[in-house]
GUDRENDO-54510 format. One record per residue: x, y, z of N, C-alpha, C, O, CB in turn; residue number from 1; residue in three letters; chain. Coordinates in steps of 0.1 Angstrom, whole numbers. Glycine has a CB too. Example, Ala and Ser with C-alpha at 12.3 -4.5 7.8 and 13.67 -1.06 7.14 Angstrom:
REM residues 2
[[132, -57, 78], [123, -45, 78], [132, -33, 78], [142, -33, 85], [113, -45, 90], 1, 'ALA', 'A']
[[128, -22, 71], [137, -11, 71], [129, 0, 79], [134, 11, 80], [141, -6, 57], 2, 'SER', 'A']
REM end
This chain:
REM residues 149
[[136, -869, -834], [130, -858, -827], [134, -858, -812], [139, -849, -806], [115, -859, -828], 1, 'UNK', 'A']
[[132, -871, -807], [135, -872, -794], [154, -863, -788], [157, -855, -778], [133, -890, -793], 2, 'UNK', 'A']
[[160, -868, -797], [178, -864, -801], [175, -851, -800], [183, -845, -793], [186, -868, -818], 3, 'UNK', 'A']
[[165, -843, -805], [165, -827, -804], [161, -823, -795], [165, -812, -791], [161, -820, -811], 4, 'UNK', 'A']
[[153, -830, -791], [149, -819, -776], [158, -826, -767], [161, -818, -758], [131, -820, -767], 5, 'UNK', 'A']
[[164, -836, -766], [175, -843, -757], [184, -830, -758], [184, -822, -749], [183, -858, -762], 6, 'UNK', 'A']
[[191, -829, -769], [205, -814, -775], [199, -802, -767], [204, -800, -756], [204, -807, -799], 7, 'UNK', 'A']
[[189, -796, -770], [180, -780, -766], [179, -783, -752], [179, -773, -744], [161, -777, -773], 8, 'UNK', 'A']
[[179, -794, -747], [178, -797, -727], [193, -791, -725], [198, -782, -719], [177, -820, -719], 9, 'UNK', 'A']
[[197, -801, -733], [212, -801, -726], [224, -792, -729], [236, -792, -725], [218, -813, -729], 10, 'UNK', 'A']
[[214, -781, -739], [223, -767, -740], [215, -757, -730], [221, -749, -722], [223, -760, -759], 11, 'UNK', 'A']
[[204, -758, -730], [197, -750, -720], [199, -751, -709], [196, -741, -703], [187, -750, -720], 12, 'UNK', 'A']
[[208, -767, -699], [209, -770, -686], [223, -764, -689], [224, -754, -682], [207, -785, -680], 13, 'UNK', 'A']
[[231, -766, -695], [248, -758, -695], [246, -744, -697], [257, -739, -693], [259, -763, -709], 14, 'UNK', 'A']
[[239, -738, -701], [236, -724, -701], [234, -718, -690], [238, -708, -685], [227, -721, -708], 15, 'UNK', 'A']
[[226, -727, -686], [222, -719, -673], [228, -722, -661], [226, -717, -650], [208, -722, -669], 16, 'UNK', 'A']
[[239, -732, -663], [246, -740, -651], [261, -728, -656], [266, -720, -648], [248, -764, -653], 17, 'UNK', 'A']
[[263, -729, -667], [275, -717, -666], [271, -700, -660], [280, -694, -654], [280, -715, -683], 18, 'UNK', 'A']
[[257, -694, -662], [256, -684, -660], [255, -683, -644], [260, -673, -640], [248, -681, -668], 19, 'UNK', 'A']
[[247, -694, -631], [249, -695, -621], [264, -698, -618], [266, -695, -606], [241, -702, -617], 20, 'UNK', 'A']
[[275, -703, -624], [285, -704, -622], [292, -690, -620], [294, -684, -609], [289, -712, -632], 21, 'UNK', 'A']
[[294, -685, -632], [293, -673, -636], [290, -658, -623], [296, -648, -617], [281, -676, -645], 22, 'UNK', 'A']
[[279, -665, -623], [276, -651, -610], [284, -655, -597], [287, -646, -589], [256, -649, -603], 23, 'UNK', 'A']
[[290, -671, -595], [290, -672, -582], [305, -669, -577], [310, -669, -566], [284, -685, -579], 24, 'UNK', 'A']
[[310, -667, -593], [324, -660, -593], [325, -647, -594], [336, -642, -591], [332, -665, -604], 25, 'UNK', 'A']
[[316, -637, -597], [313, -625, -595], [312, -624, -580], [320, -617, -573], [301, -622, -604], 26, 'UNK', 'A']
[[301, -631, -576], [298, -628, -560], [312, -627, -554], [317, -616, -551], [289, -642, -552], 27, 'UNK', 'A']
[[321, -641, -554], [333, -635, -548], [341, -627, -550], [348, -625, -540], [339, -639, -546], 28, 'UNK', 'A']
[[343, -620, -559], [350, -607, -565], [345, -598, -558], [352, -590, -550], [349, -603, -580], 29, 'UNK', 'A']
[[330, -596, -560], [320, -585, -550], [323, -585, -538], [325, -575, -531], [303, -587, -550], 30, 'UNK', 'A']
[[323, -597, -533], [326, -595, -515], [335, -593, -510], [336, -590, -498], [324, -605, -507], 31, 'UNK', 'A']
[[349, -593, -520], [359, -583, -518], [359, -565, -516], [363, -557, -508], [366, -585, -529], 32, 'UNK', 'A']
[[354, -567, -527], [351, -549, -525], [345, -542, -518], [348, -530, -514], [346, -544, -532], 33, 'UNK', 'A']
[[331, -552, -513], [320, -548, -504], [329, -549, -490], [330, -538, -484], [305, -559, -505], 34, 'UNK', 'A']
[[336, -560, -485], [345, -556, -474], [357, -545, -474], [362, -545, -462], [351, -567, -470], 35, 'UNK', 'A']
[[364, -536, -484], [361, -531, -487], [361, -522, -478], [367, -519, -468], [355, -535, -491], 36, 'UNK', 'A']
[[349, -517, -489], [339, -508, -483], [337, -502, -472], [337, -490, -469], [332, -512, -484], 37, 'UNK', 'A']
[[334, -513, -467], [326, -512, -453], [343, -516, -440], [345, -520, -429], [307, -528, -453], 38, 'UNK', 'A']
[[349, -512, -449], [364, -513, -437], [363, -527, -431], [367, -526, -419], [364, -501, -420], 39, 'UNK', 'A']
[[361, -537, -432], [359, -550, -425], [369, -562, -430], [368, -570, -439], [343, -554, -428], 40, 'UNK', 'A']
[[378, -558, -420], [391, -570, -422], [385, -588, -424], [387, -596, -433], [401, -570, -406], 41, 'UNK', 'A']
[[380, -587, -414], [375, -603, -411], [369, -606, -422], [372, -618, -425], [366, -605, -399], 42, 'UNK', 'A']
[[355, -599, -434], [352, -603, -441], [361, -601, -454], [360, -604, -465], [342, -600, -441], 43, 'UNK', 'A']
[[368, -598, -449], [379, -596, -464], [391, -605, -465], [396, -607, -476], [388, -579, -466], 44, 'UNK', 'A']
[[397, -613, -450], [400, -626, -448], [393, -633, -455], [399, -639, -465], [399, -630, -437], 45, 'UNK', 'A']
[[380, -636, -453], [376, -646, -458], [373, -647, -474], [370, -658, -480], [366, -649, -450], 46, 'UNK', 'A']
[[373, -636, -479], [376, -638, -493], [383, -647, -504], [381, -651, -515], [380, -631, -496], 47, 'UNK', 'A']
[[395, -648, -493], [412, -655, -496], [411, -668, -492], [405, -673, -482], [426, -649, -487], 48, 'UNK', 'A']
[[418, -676, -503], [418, -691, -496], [436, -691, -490], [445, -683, -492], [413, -705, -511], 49, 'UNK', 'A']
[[436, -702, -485], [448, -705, -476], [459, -701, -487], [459, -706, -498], [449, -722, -471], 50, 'UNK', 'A']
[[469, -693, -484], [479, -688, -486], [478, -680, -501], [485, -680, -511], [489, -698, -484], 51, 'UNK', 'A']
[[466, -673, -498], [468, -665, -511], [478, -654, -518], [485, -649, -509], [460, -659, -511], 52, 'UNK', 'A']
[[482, -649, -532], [489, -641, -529], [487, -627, -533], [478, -626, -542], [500, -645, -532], 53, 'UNK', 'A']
[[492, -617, -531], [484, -602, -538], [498, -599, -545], [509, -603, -542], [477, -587, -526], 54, 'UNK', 'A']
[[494, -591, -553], [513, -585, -559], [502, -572, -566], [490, -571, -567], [527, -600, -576], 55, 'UNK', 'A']
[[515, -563, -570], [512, -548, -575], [518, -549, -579], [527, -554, -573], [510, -537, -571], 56, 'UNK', 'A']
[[520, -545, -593], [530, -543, -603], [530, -527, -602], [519, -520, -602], [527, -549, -620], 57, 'UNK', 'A']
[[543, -522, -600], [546, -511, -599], [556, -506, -608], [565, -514, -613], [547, -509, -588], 58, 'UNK', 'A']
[[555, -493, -610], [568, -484, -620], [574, -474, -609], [567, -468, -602], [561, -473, -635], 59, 'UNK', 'A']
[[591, -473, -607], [593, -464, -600], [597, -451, -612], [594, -450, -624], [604, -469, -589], 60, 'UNK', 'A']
[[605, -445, -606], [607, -430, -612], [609, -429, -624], [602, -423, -632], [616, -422, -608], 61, 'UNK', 'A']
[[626, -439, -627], [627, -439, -640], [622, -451, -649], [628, -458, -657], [639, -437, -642], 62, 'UNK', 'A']
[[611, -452, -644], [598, -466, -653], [603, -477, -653], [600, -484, -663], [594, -466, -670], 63, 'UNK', 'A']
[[613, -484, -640], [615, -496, -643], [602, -502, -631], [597, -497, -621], [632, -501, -641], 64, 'UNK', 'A']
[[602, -515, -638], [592, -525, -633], [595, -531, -620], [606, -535, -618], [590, -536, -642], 65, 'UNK', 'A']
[[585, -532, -611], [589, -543, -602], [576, -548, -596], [566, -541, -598], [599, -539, -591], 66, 'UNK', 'A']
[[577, -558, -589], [565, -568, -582], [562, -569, -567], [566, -579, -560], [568, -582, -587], 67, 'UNK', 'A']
[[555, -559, -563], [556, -560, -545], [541, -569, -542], [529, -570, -545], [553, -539, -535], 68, 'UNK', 'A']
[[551, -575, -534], [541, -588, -525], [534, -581, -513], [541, -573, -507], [551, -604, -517], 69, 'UNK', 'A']
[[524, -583, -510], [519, -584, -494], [509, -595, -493], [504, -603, -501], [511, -570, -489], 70, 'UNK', 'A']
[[508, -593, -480], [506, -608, -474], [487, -602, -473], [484, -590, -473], [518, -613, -455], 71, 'UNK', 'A']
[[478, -610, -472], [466, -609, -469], [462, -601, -455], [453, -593, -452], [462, -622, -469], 72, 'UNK', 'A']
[[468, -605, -450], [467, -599, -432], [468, -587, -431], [461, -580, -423], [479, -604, -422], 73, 'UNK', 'A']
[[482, -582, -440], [490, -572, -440], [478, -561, -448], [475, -550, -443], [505, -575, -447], 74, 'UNK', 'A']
[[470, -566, -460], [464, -557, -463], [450, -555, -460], [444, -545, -464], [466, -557, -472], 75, 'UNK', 'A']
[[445, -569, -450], [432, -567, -440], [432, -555, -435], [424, -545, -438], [430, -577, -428], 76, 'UNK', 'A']
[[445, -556, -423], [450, -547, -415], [450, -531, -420], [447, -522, -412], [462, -553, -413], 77, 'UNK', 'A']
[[453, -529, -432], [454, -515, -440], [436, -512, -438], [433, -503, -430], [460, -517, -461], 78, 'UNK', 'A']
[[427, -519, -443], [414, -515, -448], [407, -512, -432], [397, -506, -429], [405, -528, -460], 79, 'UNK', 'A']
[[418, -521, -423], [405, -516, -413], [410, -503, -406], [402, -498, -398], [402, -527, -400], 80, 'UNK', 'A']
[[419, -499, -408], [422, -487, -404], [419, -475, -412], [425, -464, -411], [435, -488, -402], 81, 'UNK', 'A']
[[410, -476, -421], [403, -470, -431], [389, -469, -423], [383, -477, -416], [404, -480, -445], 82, 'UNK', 'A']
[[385, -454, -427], [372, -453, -425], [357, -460, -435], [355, -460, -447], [371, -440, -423], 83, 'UNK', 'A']
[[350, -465, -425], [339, -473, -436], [335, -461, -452], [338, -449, -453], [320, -476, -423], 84, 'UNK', 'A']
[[330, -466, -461], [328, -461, -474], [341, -451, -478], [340, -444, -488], [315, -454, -474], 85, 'UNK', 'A']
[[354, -452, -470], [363, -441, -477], [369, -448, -494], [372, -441, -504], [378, -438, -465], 86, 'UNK', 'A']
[[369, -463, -491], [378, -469, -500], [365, -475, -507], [357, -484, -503], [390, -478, -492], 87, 'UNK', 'A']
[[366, -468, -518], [353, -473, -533], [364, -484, -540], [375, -482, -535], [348, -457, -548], 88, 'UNK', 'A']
[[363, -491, -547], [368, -496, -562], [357, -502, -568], [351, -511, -563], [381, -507, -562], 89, 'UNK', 'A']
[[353, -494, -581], [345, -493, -588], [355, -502, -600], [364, -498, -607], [340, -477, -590], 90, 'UNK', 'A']
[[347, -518, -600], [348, -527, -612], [344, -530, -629], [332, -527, -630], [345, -533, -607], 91, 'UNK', 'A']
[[348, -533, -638], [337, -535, -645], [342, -549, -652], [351, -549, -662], [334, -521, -655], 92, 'UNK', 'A']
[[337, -561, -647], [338, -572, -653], [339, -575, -672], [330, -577, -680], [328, -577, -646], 93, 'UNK', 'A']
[[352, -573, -673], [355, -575, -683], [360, -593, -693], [356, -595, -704], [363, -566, -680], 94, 'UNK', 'A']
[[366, -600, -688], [365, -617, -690], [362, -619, -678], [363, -612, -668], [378, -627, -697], 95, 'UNK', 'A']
[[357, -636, -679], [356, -645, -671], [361, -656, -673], [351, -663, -676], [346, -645, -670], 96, 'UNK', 'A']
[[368, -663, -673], [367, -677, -680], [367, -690, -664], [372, -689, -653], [386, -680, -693], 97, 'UNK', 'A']
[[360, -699, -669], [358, -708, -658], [358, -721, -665], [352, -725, -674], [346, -706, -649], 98, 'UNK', 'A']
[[371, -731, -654], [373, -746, -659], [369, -752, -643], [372, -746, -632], [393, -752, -666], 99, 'UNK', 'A']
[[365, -762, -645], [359, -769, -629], [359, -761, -623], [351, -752, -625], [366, -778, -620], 100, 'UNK', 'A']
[[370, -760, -608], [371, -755, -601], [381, -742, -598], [383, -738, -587], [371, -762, -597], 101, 'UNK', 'A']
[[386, -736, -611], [399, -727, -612], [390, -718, -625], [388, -720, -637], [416, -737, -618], 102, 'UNK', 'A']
[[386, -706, -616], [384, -695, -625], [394, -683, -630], [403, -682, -621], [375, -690, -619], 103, 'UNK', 'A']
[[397, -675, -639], [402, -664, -638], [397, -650, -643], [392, -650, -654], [412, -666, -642], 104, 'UNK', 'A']
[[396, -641, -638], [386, -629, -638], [395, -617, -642], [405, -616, -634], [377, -628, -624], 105, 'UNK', 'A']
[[393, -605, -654], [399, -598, -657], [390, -581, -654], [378, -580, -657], [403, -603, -672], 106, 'UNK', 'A']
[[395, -573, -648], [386, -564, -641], [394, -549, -641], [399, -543, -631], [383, -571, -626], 107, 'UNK', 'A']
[[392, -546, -656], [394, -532, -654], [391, -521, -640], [381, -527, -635], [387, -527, -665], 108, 'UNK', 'A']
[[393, -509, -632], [385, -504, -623], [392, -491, -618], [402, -485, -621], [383, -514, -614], 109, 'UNK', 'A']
[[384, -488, -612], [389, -474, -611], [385, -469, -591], [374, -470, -586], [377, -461, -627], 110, 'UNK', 'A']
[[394, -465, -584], [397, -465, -573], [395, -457, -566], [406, -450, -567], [405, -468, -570], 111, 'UNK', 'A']
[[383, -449, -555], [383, -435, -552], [382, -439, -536], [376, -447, -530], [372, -425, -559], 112, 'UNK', 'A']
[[390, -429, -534], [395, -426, -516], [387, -413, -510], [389, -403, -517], [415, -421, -515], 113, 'UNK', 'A']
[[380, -412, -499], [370, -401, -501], [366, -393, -509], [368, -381, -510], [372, -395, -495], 114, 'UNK', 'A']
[[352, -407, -519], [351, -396, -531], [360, -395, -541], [355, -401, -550], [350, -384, -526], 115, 'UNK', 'A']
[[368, -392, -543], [378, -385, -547], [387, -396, -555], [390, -405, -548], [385, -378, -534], 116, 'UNK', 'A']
[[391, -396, -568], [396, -406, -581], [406, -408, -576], [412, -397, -574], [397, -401, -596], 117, 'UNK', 'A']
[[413, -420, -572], [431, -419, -568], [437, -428, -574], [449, -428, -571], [436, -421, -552], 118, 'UNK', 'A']
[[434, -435, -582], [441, -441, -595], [431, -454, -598], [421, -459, -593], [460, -447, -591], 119, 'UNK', 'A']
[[441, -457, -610], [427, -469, -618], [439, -482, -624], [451, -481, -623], [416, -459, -637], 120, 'UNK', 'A']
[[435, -488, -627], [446, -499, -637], [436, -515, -638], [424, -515, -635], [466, -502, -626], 121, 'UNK', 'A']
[[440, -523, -640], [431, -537, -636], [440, -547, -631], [452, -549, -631], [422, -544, -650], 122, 'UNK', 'A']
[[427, -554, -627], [429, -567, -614], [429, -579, -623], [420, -581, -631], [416, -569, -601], 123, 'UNK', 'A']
[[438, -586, -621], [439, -601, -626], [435, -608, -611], [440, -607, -600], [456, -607, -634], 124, 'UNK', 'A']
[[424, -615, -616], [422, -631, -608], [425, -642, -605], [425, -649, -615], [417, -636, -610], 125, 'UNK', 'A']
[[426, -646, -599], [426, -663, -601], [419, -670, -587], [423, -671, -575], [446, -670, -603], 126, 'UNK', 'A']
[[405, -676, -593], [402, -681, -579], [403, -697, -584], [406, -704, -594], [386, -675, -573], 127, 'UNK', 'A']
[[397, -699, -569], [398, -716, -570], [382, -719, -557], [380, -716, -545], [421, -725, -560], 128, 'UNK', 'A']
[[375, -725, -568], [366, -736, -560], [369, -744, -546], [373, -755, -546], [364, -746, -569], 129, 'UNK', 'A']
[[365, -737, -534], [367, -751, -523], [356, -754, -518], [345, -751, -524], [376, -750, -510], 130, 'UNK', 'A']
[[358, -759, -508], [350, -764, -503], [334, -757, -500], [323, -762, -501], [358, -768, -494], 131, 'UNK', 'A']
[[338, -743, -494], [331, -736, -489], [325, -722, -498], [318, -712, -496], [338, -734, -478], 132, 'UNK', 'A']
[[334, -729, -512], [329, -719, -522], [337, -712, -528], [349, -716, -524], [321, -709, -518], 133, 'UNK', 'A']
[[338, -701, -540], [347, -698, -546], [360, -685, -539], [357, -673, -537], [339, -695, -557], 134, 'UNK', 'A']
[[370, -688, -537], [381, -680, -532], [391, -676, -543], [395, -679, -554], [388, -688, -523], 135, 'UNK', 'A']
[[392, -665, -533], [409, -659, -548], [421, -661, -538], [425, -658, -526], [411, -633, -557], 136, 'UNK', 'A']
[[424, -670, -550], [439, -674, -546], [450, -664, -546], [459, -662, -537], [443, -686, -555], 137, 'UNK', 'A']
[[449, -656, -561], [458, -648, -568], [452, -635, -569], [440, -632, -572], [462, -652, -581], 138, 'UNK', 'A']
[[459, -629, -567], [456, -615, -573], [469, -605, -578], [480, -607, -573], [448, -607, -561], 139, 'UNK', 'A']
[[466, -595, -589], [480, -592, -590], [470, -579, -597], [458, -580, -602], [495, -603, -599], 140, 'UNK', 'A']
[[480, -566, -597], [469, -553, -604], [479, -545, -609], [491, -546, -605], [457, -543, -592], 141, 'UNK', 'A']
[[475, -538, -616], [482, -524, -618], [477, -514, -614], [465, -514, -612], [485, -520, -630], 142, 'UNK', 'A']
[[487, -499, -610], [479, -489, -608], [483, -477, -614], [495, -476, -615], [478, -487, -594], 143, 'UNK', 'A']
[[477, -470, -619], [484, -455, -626], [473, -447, -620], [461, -449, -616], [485, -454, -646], 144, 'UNK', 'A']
[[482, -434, -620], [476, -420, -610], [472, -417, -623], [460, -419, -623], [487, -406, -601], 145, 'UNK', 'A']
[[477, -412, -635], [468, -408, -649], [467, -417, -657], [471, -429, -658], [473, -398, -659], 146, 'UNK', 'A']
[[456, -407, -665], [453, -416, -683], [438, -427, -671], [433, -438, -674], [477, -433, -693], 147, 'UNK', 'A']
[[436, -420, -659], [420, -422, -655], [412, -416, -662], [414, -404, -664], [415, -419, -641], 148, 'UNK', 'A']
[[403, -423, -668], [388, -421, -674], [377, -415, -666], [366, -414, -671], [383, -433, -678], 149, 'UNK', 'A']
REM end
């Protein structure tokens, strides 16, 4: 008896220790967007851990593939020259998976620029646990103008 309520503790403490986990990797995904949002470079720095990287997979005319890098700074710099609430991206947490300290997060979404739908595709993740909490190291997305929902 004792063995079973020991087991039911110790699925109920991992349950609940993954689902605070869980959110606390959401939170950082959110405080991306919320900066964002609200045009705010400095909080959108701090999203990123030391040398993160962003990439866009893109298609040119005649549909070949390629991978553009920018640097964090480079695309702080973009959002603050953005008026506050112009730049939405509307998420919808689709996986999660989390080992220690290295999460990765899959995030269909759809992207509107005053109001207004300007393309959709999804965000791959990859954060990493530091010191000061959870950061995205990686990011990489696609974007398409159609075939938005």
């Amino acid at each position: 008896m004792r063995y079973l309520i020991f087991l039911i503790f110790c699925i109920a403490f991992s349950t609940s220790h993954a689902q605070t986990t869980t959110d606390s990797v959401k939170a950082a995904v959110d405080n991306l967007f919320t900066a964002m949002r609200n045009a705010d470079s400095a909080a959108l720095i701090k999203c990123f851990a030391p040398g993160a990287i962003l990439q866009t997979i893109v298609k040119d005319k005649q549909g070949i593939v390629s991978i553009r890098t920018d640097a964090v700074t480079s695309f702080a710099s973009k959002v603050a020259e953005i008026a506050k609430n112009a730049a939405d991206e509307r998420i919808v947490y689709d996986v999660i998976k989390i080992d220690d300290a290295l999460a990765s997060v899959w995030t269909p979404y759809t992207f509107y620029y005053q109001q207004q739908k300007h393309h959709c595709g999804a965000n791959s993740f990859q954060l990493v646990r530091l010191a000061e909490g959870w950061k995205i190291q990686y990011l990489i997305d696609t974007r398409h103008k159609n075939g938005c929902e």
